[in-house]
N, C-alpha and C positions, 0 to 999 in steps of 0.2 A: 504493500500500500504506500508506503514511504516513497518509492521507487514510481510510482506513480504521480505521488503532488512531485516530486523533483522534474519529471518529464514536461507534465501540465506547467509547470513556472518556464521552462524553454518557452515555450509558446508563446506566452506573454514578455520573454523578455526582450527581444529584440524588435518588436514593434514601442513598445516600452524607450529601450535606448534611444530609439531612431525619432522619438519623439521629446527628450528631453533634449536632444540633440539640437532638434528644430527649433525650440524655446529658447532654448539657450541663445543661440543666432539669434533668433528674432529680437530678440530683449536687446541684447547686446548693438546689432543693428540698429534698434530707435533711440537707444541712448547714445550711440555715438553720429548716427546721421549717414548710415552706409548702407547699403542694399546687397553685401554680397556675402557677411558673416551668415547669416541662416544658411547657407549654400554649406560652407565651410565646416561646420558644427553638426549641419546635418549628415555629411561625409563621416566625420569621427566620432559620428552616435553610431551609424549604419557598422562604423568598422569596430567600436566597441562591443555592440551585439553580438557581432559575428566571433571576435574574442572571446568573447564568455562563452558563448554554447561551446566555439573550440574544446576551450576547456574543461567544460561538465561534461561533454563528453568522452574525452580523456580520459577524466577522472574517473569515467562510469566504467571504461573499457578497458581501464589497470583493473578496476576492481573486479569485476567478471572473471580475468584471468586468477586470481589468485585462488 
């Protein structure tokens, strides 16, 4: 069951990154007067996403093996 919400959390986390990503940009864009940080942040939420599943997955598939 454990093995189950850890799955189910992949799911939600990379739309999750890819949108604080966007936030992040956007905010940061109206406070500084730019139009092109949302762009930018939303790249390195999309590429953090994809880091973390990397890794829970990894993590999943040392552990299977032992």
């Amino acid at each position: 069951m454990v093995q189950v919400g850890e799955y189910t959390s992949l799911a939600f986390l990379l739309p999750a990154a890819t949108f604080v990503g966007y936030i992040i940009g956007y905010l940061l864009d109206r406070a500084f007067g730019t139009h092109w940080l949302y762009i930018l942040f939303l790249i390195l939420g999309i590429v953090a996403g994809f880091v973390q599943l990397i890794r829970q997955l990894m993590r999943d598939t040392r552990n299977d093996g032992s």
